[in-house]
Backbone bond lengths (Angstrom), bond angles and torsions (degrees), N, CA, C in turn:
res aa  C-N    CA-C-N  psi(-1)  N-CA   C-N-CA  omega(-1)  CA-C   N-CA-C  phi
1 X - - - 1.445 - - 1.524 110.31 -
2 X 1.154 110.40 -28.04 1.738 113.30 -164.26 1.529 82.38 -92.19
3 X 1.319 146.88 -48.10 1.089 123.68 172.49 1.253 132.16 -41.48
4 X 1.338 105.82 -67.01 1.772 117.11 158.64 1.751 96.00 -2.34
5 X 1.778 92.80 -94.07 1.438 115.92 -142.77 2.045 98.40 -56.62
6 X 1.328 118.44 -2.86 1.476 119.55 -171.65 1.735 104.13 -93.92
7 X 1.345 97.82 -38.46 1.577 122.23 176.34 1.737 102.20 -69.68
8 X 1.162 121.28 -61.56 1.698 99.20 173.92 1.546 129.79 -75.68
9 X 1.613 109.50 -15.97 1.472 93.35 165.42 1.428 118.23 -73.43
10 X 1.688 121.89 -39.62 1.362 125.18 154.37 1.483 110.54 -2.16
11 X 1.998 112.73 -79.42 1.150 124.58 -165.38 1.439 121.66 -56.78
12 X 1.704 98.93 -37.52 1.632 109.03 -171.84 1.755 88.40 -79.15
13 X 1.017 150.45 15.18 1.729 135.20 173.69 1.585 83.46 -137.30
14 X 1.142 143.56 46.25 1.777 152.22 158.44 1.202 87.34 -115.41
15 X 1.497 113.34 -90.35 1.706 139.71 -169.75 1.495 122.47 -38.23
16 X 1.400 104.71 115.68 1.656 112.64 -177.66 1.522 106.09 -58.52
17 X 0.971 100.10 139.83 1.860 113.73 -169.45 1.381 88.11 -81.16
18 X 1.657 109.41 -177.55 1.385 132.17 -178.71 1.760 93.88 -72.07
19 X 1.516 96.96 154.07 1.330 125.41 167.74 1.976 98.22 -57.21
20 X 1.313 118.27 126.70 1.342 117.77 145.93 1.083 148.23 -51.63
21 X 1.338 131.00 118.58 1.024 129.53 -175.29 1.667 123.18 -35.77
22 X 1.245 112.36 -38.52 1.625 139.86 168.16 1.486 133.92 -68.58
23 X 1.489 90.45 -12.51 1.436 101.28 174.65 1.737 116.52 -55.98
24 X 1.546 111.73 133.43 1.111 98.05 -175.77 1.163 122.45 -94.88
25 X 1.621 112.61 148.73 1.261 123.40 -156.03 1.416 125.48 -44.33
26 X 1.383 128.34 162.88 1.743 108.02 -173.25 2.018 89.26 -152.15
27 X 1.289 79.48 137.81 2.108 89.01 178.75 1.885 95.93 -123.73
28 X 1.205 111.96 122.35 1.255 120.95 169.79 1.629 103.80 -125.02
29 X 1.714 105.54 152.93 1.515 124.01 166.81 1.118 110.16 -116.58
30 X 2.072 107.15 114.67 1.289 111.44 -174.06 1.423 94.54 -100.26
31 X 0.963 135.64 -6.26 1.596 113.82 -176.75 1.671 101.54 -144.07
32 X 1.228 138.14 134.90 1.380 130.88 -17.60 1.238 114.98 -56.33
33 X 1.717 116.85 153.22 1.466 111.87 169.95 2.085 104.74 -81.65
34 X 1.179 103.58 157.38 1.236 100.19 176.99 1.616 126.98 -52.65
35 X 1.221 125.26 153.69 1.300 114.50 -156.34 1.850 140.37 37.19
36 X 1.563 99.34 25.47 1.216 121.35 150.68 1.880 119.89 -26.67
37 X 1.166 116.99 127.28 1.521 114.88 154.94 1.494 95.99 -109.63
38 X 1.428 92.15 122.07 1.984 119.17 178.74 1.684 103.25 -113.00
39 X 1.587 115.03 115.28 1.261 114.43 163.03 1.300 114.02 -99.11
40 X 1.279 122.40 130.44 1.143 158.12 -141.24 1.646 103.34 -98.96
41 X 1.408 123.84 124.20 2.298 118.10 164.07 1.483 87.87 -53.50
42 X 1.622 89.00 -177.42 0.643 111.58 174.24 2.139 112.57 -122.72
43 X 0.961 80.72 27.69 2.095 110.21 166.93 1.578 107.89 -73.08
44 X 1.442 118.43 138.67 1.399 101.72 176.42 1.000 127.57 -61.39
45 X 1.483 112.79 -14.85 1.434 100.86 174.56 1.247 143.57 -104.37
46 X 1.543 96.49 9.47 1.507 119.47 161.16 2.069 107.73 43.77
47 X 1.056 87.36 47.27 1.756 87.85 -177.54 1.405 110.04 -91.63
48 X 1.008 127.40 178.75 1.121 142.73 -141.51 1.877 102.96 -168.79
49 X 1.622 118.22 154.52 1.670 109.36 -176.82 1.955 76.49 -117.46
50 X 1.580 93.71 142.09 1.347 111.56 172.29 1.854 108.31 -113.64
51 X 1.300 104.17 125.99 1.726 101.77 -161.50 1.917 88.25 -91.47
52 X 1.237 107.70 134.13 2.041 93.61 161.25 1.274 90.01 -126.20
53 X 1.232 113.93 -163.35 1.576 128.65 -153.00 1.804 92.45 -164.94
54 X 1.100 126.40 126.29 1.928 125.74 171.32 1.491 99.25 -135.26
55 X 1.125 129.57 169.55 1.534 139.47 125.94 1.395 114.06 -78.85
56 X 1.075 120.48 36.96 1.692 112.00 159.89 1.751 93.95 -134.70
57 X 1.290 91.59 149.05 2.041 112.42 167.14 1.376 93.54 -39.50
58 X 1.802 106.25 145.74 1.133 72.77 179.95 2.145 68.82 -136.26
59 X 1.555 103.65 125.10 1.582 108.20 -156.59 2.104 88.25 -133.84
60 X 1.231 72.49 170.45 2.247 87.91 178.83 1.416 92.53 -80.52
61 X 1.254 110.96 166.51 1.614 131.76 -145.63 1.703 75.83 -96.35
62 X 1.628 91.89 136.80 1.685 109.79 -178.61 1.862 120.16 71.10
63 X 0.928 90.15 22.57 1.921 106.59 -175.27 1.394 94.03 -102.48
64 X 1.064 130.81 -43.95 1.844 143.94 179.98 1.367 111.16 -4.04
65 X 1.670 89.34 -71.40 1.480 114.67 -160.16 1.517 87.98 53.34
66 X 1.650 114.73 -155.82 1.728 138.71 -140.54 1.861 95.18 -85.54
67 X 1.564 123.00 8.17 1.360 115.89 178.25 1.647 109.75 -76.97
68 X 0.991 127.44 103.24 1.509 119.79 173.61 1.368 116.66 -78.22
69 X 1.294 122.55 22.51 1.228 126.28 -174.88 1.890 102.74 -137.09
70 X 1.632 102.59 36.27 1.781 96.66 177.50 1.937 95.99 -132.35
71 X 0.970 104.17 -174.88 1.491 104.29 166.59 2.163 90.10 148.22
72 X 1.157 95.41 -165.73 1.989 109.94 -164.87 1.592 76.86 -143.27
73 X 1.643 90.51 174.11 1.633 120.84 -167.72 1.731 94.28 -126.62
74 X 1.045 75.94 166.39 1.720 105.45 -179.60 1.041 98.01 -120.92
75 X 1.344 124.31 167.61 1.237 155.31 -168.22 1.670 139.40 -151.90
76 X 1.284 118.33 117.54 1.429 114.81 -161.55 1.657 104.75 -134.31
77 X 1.139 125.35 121.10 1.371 133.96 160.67 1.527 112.60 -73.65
78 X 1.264 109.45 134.11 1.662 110.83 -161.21 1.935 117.00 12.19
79 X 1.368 99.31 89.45 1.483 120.24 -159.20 1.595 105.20 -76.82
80 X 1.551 119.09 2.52 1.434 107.79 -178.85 1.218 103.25 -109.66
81 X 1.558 120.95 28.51 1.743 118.58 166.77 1.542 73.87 -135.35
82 X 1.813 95.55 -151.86 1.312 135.44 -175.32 1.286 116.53 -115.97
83 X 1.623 114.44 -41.51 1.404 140.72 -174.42 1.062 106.09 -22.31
84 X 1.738 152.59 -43.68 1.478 152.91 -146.07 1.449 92.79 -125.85
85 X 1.069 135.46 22.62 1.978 141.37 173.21 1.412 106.09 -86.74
86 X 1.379 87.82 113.38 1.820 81.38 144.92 1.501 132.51 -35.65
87 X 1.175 122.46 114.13 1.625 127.92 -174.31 1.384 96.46 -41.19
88 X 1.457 122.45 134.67 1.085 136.84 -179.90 1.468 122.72 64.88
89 X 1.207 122.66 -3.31 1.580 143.22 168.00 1.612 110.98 -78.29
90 X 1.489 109.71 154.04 1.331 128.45 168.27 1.789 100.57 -94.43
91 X 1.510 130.40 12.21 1.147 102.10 -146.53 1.748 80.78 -175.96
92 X 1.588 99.80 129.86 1.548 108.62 157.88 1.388 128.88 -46.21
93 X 1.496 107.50 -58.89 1.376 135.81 -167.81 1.363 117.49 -147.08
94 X 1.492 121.62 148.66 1.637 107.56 160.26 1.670 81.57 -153.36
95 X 1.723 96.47 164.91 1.360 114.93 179.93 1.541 107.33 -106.95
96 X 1.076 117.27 31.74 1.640 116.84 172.95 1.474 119.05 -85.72
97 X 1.100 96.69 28.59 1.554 97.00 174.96 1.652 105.56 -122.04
98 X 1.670 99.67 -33.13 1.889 105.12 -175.92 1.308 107.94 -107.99
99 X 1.666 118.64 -11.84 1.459 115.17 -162.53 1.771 118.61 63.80
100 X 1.075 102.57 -160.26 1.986 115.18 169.44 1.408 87.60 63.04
101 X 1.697 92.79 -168.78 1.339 121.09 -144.25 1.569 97.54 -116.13
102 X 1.014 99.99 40.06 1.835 100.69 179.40 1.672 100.92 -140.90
103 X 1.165 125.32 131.27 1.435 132.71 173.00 1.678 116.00 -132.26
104 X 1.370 103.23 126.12 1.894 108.38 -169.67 2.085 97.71 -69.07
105 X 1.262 107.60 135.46 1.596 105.23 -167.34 1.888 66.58 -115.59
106 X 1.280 113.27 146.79 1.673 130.20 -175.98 1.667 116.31 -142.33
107 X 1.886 109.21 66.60 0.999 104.37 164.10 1.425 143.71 -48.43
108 X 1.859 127.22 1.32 0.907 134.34 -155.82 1.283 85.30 -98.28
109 X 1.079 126.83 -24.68 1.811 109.81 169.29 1.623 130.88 -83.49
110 X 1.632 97.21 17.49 1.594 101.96 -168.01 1.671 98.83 -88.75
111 X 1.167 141.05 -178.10 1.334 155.89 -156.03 1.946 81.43 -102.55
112 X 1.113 127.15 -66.84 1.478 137.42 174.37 1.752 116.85 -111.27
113 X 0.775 119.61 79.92 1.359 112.38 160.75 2.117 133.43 -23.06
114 X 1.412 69.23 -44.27 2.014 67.83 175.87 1.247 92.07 -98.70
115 X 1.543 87.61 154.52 1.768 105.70 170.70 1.504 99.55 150.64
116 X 1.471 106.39 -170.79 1.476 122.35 134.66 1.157 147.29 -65.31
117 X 1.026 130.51 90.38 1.524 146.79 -162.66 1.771 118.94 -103.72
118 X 1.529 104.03 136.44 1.798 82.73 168.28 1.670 99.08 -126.72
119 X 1.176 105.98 139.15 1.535 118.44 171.00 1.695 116.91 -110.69
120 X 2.038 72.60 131.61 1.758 82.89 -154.73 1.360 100.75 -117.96
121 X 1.507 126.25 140.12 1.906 126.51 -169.03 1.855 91.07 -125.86
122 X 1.183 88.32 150.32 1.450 107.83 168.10 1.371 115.89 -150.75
123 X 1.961 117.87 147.74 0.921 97.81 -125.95 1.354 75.49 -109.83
124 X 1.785 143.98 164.16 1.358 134.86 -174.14 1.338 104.00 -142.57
125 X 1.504 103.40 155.49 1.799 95.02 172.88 1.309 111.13 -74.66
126 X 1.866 103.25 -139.02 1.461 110.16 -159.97 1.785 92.92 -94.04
127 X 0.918 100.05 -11.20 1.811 109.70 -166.20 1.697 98.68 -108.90
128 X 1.738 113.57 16.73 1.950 94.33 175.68 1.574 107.67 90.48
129 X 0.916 132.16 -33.34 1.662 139.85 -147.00 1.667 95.53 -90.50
130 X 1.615 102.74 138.10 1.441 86.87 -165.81 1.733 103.16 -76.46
131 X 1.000 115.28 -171.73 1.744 119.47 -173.65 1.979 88.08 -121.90
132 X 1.555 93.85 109.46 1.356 104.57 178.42 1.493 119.60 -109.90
133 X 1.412 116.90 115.27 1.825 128.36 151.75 1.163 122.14 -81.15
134 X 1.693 110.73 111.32 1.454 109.77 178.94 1.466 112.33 91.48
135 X 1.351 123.49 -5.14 1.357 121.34 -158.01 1.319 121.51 76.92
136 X 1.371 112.82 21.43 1.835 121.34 168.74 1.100 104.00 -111.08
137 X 1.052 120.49 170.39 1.705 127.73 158.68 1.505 127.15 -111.84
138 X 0.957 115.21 115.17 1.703 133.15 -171.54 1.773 89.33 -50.30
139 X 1.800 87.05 108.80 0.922 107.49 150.93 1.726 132.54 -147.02
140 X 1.357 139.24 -179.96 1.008 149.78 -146.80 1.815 116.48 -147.18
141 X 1.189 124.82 124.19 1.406 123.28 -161.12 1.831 101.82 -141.58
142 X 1.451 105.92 139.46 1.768 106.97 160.19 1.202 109.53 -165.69
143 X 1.675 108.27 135.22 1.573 107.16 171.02 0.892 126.72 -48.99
144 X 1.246 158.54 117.49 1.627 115.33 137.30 1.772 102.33 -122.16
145 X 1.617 93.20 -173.06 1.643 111.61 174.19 1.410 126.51 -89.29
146 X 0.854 103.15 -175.20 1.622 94.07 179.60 1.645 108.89 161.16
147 X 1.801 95.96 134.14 1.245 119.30 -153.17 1.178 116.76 -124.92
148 X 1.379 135.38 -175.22 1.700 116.69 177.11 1.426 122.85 -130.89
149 X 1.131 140.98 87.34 1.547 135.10 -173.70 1.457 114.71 -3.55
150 X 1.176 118.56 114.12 1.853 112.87 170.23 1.310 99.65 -74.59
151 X 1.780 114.13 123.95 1.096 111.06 163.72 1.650 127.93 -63.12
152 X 1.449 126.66 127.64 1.545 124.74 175.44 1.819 108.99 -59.91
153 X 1.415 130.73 138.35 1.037 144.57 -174.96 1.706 93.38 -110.45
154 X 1.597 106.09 139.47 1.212 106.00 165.11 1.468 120.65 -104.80
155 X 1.024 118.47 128.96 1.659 119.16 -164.08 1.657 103.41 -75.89
């Protein structure tokens, strides 16, 4: 018995404890990998599903309730203009309507669709507001390319 009880405190001072509550927040993009070639419909909106990955909930805007650790991402196609925005939007895409870990990226609103592109997520609370470490805002960035299906003609 005294072994036992010497053998599991052992394990519990081996074994990485639970994640902290305090841990600061983290936004990753698991899908595309960087420098991706993405072929593109030929739909106007030529979208594409962008996978991220966070340690925070990630729920539709006002789903929260009292968790200070949930909120959705935004989404920006080459994020240092406007050019790839929804007309009249700050923002390509956001998942505040479905939550999760999937966000629609919508090259059909870019000036050119093919090219080099970088897609950029940020991560927001339940109220939109970005969720800031350090006075930055958790965000997430990856090149890729992107091309356009030749439509087949029937002769």
């Amino acid at each position: 018995m005294k072994k036992t009880i010497m053998l599991l405190l052992t394990l519990l001072t081996v074994l990485p404890g639970p994640a902290l509550a305090d841990d600061q927040p983290s936004l990753d993009i698991v899908w595309p990998a960087p420098d991706t070639m993405i072929t593109l419909g030929t739909d106007m909106e030529k979208a594409i599903g962008v996978v991220v990955e966070s340690n925070f909930t990630l729920l539709p805007a006002g789903q929260c309730g009292s968790n200070k650790r949930c909120g959705h991402v935004h989404m920006k196609i080459d994020p240092q203009g406007d050019s790839c925005n929804i007309p009249g939007r700050a923002y390509n895409s956001m998942n505040s309507d479905v939550g999760g870990d999937l966000v629609k990226a919508r090259f059909g609103h870019c000036p050119d669709p093919s090219g080099r592109h970088v897609i950029g997520i940020l991560l927001a609370d339940d109220q939109h507001k970005p969720i800031l470490v350090n006075g930055r805002p958790v965000t997430a960035l990856v090149t890729v390319t992107t091309k356009i299906t030749e439509e087949k003609t029937s002769e």
